[in-house]
TIVEX-895264 format. One record per atom (N, C-alpha, C, O, CB): atom name; x, y, z. Coordinates in steps of 0.001 Angstrom, whole numbers, plus 500000, padded with zeros to 6 digits. Glycine has a CB too. Example, Ala and Ser with C-alpha at 12.3 -4.5 7.8 and 13.67 -1.06 7.14 Angstrom:
! TIVEX-895264
<'N'; <513190; 494310; 507800>>
<'CA'; <512300; 495500; 507800>>
<'C'; <513200; 496700; 507800>>
<'O'; <514236; 496681; 508465>>
<'CB'; <511308; 495527; 509046>>
<'N'; <512850; 497750; 507080>>
<'CA'; <513670; 498940; 507140>>
<'C'; <512900; 500030; 507870>>
<'O'; <513409; 501138; 508039>>
<'CB'; <514084; 499402; 505725>>
This chain:
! TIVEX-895264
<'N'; <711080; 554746; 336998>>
<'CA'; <711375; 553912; 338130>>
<'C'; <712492; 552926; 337775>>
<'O'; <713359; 552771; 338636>>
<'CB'; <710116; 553173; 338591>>
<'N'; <712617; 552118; 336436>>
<'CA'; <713603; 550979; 336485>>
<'C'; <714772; 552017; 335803>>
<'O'; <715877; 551909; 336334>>
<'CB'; <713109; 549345; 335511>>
<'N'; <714693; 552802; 334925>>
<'CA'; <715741; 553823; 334950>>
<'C'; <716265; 554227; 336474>>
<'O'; <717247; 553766; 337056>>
<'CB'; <715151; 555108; 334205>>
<'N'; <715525; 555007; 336847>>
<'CA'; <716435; 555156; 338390>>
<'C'; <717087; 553936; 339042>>
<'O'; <718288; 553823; 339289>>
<'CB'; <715445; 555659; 339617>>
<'N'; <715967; 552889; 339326>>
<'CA'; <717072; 552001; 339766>>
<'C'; <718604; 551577; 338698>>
<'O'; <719714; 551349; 339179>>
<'CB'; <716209; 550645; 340074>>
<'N'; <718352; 551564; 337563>>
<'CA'; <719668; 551053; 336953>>
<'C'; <720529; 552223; 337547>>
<'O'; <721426; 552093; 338380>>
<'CB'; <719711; 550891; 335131>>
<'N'; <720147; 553250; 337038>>
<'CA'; <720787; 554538; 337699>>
<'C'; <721919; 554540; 338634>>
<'O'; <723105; 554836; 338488>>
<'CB'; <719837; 555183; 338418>>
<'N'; <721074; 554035; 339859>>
<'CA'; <721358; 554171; 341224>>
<'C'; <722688; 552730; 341235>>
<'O'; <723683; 552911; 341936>>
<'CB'; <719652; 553973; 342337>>
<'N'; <722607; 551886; 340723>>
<'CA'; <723416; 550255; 340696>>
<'C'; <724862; 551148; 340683>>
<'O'; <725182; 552287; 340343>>
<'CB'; <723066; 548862; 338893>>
<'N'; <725373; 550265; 341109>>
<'CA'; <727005; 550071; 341651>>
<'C'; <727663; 548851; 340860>>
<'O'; <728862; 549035; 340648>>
<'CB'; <727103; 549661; 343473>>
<'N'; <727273; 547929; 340488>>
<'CA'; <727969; 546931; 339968>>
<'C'; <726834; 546722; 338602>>
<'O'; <725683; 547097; 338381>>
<'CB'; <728247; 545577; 341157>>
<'N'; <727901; 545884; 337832>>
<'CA'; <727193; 545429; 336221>>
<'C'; <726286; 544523; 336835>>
<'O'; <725113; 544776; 336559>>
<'CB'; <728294; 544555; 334842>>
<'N'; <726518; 543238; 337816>>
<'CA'; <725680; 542370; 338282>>
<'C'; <724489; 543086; 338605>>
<'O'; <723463; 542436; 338405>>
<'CB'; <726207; 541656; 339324>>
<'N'; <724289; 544588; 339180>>
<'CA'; <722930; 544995; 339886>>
<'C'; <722283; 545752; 338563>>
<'O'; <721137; 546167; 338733>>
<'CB'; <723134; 546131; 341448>>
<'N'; <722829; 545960; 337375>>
<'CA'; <722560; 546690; 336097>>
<'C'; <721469; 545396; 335544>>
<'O'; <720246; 545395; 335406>>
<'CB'; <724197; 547079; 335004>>
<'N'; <722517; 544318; 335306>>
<'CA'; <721791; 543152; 335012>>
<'C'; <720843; 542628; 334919>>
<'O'; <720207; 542202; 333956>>
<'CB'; <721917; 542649; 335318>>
<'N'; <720556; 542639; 336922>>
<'CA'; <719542; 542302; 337706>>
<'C'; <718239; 542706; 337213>>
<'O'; <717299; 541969; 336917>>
<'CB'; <719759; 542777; 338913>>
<'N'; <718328; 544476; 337143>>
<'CA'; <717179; 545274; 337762>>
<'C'; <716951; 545102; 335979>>
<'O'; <715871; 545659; 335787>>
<'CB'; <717417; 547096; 338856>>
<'N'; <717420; 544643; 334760>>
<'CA'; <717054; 544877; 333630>>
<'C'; <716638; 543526; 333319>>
<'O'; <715623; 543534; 332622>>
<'CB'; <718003; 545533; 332810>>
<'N'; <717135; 542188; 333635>>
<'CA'; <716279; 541143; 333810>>
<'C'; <714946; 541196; 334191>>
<'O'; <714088; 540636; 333510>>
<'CB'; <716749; 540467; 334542>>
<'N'; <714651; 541867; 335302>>
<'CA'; <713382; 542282; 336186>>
<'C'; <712858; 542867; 335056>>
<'O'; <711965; 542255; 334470>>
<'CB'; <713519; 543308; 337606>>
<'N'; <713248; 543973; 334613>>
<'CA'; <712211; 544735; 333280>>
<'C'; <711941; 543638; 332234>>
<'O'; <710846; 543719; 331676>>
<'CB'; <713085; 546183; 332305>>
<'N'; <712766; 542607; 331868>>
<'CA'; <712256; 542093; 330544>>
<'C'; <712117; 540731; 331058>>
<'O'; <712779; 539995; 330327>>
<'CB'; <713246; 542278; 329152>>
<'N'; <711629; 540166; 331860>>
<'CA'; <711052; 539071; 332703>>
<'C'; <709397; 540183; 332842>>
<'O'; <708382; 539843; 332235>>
<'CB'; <712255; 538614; 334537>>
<'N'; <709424; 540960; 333379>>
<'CA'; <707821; 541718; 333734>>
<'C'; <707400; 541741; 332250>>
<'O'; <706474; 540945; 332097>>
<'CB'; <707797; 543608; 334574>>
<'N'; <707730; 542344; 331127>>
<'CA'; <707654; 542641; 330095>>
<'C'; <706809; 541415; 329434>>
<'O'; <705627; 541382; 329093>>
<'CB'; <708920; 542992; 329665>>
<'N'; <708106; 540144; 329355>>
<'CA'; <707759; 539084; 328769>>
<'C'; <706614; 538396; 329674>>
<'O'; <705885; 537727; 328941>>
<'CB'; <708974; 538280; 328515>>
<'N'; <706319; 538355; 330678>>
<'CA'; <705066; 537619; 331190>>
<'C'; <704136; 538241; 331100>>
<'O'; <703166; 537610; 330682>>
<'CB'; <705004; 537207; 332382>>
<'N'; <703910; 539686; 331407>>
<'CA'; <702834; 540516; 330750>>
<'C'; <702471; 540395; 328869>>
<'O'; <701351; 540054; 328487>>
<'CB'; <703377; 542093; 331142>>
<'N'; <703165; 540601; 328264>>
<'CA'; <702667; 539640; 326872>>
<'C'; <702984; 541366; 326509>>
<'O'; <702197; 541774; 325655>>
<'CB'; <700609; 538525; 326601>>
<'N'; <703831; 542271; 326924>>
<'CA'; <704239; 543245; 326319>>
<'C'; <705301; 543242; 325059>>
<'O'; <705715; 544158; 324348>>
<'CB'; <704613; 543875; 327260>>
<'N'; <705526; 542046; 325078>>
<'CA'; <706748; 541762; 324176>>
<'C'; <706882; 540719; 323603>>
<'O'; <707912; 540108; 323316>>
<'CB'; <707823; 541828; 324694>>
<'N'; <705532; 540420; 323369>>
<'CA'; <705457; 538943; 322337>>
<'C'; <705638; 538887; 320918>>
<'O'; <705623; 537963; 320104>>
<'CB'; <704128; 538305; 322360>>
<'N'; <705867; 540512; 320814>>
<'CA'; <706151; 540433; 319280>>
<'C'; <708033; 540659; 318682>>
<'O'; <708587; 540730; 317585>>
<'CB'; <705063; 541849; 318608>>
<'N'; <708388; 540696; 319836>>
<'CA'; <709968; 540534; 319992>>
<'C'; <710548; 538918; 319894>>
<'O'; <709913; 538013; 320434>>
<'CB'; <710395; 541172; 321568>>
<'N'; <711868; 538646; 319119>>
<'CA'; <712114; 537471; 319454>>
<'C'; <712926; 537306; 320465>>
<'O'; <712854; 538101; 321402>>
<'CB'; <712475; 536880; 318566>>
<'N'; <713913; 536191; 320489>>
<'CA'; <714285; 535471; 321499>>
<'C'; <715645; 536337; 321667>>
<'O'; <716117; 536591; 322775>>
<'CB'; <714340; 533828; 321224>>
<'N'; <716143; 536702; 320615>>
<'CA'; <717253; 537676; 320691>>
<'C'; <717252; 538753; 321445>>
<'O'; <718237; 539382; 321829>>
<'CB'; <717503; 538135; 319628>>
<'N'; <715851; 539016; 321712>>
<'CA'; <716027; 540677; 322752>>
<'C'; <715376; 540321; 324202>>
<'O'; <715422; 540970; 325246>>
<'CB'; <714861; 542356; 321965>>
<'N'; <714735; 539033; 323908>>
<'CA'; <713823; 538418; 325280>>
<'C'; <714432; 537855; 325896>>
<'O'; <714416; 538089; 327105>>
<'CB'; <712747; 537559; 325209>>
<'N'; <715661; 536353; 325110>>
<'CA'; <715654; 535290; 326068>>
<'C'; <716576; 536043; 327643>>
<'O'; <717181; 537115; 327623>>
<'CB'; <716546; 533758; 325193>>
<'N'; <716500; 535550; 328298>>
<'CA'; <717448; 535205; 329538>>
<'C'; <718248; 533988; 330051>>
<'O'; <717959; 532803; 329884>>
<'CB'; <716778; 535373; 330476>>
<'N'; <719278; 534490; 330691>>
<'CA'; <719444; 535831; 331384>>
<'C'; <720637; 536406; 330194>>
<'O'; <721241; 535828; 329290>>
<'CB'; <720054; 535685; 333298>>
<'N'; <720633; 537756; 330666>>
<'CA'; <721310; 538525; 330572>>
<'C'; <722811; 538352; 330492>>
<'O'; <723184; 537912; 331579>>
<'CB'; <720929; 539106; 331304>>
<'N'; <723908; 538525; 329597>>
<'CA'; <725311; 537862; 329687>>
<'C'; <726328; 538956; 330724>>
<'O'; <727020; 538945; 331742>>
<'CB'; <726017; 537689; 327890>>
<'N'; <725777; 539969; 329494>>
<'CA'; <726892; 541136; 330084>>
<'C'; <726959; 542463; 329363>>
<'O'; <726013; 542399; 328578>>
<'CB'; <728435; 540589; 329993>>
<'N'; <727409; 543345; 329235>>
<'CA'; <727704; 544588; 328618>>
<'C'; <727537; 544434; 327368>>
<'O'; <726718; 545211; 326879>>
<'CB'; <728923; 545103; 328849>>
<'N'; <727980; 543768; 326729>>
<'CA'; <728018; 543268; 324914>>
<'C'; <726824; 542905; 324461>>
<'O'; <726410; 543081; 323315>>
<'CB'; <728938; 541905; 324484>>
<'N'; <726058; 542215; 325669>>
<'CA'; <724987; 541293; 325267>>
<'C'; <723514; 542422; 325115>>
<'O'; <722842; 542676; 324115>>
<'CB'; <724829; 539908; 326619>>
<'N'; <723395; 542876; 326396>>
<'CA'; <722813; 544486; 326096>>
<'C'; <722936; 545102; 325385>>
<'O'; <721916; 545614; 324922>>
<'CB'; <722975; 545329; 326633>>
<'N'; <724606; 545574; 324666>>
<'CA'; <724308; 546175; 323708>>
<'C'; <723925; 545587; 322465>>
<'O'; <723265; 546281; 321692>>
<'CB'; <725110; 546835; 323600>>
<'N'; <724256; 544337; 322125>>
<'CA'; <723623; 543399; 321188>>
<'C'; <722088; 543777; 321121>>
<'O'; <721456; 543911; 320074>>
<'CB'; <723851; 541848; 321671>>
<'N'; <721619; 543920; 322321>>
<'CA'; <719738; 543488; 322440>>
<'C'; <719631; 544797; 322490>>
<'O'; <718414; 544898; 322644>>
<'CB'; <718832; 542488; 323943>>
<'N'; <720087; 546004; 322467>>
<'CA'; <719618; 547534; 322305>>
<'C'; <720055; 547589; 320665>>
<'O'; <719433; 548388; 319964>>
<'CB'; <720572; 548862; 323505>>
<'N'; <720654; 547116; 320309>>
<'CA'; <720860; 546896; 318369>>
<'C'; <719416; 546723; 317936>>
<'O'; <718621; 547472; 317369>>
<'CB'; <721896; 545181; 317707>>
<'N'; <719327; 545086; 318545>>
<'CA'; <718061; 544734; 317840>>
<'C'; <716521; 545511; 318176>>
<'O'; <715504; 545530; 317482>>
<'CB'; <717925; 543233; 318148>>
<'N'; <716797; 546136; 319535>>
<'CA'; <715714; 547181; 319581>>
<'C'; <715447; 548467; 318506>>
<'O'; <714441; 548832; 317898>>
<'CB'; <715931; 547764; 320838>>
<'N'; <716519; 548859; 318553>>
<'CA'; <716792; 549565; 317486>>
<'C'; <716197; 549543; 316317>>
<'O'; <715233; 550266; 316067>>
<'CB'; <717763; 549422; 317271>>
<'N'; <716710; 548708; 315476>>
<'CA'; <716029; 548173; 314178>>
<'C'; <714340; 547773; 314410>>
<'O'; <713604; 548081; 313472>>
<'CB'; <716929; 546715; 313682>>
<'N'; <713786; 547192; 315456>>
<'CA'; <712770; 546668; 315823>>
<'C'; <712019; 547900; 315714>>
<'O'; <711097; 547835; 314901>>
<'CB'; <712829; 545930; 317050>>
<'N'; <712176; 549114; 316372>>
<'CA'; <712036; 550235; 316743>>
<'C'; <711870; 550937; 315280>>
<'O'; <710823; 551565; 315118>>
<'CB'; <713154; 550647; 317694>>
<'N'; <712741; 550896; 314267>>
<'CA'; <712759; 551914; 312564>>
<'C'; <711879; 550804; 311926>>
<'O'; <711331; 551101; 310865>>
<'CB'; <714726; 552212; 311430>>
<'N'; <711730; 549902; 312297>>
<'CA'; <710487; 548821; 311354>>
<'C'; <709169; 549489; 312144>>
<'O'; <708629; 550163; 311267>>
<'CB'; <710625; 546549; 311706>>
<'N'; <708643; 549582; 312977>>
<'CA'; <707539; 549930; 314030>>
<'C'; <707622; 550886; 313791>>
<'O'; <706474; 550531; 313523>>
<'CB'; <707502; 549712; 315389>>
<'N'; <707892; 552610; 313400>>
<'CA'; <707900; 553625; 312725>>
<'C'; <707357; 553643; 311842>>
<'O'; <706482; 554502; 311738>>
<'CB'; <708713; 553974; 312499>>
<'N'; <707546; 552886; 310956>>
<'CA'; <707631; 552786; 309159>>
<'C'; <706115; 552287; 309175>>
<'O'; <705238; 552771; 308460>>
<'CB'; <709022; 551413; 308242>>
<'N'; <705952; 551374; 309983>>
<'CA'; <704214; 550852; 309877>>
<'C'; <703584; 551283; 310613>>
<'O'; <702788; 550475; 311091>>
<'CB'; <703764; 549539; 310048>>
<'N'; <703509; 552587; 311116>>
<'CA'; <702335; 553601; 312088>>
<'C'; <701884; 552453; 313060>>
<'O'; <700684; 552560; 313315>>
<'CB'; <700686; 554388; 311063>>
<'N'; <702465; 551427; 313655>>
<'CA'; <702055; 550638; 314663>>
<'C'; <702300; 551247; 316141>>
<'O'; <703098; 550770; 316948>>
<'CB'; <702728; 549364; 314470>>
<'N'; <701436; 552444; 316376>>
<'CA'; <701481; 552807; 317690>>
<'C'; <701713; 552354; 318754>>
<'O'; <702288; 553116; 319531>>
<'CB'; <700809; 553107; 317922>>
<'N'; <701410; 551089; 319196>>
<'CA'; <701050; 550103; 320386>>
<'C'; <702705; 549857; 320366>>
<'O'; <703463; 550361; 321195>>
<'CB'; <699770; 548533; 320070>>
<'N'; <703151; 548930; 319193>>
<'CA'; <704364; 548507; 318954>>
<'C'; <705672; 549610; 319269>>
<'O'; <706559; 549536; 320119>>
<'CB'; <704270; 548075; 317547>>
<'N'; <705549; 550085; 318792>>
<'CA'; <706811; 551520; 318700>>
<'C'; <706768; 552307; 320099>>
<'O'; <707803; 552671; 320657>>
<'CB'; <706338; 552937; 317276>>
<'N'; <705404; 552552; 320652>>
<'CA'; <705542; 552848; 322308>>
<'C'; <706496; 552189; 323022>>
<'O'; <707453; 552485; 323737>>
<'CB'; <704345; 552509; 323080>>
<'N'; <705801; 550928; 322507>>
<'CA'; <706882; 549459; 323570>>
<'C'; <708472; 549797; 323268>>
<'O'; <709205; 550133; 324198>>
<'CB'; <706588; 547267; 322762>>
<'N'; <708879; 549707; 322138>>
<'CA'; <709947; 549403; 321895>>
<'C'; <710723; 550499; 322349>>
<'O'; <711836; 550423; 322869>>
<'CB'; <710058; 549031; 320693>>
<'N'; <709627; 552202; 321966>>
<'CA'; <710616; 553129; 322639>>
<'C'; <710512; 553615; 324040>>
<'O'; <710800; 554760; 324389>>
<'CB'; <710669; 554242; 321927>>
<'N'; <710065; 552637; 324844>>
<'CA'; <710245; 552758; 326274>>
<'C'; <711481; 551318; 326752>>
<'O'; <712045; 551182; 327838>>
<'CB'; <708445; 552626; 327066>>
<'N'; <711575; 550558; 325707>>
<'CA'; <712306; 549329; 326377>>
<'C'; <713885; 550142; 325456>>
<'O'; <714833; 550279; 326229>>
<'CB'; <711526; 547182; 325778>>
<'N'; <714124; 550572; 324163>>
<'CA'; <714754; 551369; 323694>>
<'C'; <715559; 552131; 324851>>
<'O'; <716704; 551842; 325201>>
<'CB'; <713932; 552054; 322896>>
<'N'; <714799; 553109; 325361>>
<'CA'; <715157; 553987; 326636>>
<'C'; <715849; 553206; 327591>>
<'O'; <717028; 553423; 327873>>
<'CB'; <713918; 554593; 327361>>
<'N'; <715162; 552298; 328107>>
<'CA'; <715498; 551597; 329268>>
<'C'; <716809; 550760; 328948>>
<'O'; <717578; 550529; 329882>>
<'CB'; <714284; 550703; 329729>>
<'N'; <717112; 550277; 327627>>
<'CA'; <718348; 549296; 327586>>
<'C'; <719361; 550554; 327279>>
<'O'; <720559; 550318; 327431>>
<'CB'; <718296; 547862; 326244>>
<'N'; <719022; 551707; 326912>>
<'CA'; <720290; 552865; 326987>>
<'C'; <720783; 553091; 327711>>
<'O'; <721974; 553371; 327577>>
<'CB'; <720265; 553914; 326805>>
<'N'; <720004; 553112; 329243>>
<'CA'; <720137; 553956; 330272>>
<'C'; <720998; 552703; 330769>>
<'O'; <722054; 553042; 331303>>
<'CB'; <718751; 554637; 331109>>
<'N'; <720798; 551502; 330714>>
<'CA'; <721910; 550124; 330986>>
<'C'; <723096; 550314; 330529>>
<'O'; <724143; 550340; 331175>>
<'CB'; <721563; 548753; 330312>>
<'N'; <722934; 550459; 329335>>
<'CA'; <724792; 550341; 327887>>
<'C'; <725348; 551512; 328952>>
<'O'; <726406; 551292; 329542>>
<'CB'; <724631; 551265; 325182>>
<'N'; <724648; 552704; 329176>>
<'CA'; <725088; 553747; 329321>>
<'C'; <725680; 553758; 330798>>
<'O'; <726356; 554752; 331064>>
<'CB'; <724121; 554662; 328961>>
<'N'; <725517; 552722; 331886>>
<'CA'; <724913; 552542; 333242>>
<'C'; <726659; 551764; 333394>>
<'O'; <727641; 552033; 334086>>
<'CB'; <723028; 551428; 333472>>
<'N'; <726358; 550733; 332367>>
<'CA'; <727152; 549913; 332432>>
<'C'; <728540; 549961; 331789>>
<'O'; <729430; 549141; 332014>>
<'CB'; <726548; 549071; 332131>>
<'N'; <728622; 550924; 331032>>
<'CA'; <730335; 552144; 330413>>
<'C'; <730586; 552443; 331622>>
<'O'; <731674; 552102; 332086>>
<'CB'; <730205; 553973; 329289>>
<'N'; <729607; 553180; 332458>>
<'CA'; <730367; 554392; 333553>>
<'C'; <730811; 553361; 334568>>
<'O'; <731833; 553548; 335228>>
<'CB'; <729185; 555803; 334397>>
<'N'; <730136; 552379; 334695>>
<'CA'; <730558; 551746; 335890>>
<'C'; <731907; 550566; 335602>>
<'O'; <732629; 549920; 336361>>
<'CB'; <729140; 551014; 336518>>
<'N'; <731804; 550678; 334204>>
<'CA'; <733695; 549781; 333666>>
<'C'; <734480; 551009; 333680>>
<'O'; <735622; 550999; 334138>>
<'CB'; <733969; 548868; 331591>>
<'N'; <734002; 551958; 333258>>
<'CA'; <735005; 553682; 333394>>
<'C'; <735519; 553325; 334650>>
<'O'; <736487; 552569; 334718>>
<'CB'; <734007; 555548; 333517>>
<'N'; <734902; 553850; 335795>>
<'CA'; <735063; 553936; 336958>>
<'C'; <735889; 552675; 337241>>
<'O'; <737022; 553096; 337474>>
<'CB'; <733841; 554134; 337624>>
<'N'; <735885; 551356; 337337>>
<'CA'; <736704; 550322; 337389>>
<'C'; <737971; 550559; 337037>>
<'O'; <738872; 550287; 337831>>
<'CB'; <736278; 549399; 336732>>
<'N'; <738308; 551231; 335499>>
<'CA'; <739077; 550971; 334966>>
<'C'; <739878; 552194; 335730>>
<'O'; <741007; 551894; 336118>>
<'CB'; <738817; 550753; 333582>>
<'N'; <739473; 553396; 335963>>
<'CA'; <739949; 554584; 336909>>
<'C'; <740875; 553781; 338223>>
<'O'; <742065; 553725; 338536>>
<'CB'; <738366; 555548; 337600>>
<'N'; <739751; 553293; 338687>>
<'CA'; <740566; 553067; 340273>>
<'C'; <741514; 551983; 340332>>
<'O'; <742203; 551807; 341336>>
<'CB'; <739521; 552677; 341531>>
<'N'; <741584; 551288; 339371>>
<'CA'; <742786; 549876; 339095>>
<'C'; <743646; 551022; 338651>>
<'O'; <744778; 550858; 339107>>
<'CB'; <742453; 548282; 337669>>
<'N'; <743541; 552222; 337869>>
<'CA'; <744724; 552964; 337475>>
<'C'; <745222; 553931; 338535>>
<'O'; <746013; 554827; 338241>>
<'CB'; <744447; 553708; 336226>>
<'N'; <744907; 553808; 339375>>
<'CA'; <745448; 555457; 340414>>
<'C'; <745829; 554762; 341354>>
<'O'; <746301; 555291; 342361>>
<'CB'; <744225; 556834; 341081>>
């Protein structure tokens, strides 16, 4: 569901949005209390900043492997997923920018 919506976004602002929404739900549900402030705080800057906070998922993600912490490593590789489908959301939609300023 928040994959499709990033999906579906037209602008970085609506990429943003709908991924704030995931890690605002996240963080008040107490799904992500074992994350720090680097992948939690808000809001959201921009393209860099996502990919900054899909870094630290990352690593968060090969530590949570290494210690058979099931609970942990679920989380991370569903929020993992979800900040890809953003980085990835949010290239096509500077691609596309950068296309139509050129033609």
């Amino acid at each position: 569901m928040i994959t499709n919506a990033i999906r579906s976004a037209t602008s970085e602002d609506e990429v943003l949005f709908v991924l704030t929404s995931y890690v605002e739900a996240a963080r008040l549900s107490g799904r992500f209390h074992f994350l720090s402030e680097r992948v939690t705080a808000l809001p959201l800057e921009d393209a860099g900043d996502v990919s900054a906070r899909l870094s630290n998922l990352l690593f968060e993600l090969d530590l949570a492997s290494r210690s058979f912490d099931d609970y942990t490593r679920d989380v991370l590789h569903e929020a993992v997923h979800i900040f890809s489908y953003a980085v990835e959301q949010l290239h096509d939609i500077r691609h596309r920018q950068h296309s139509q300023l050129a033609a």
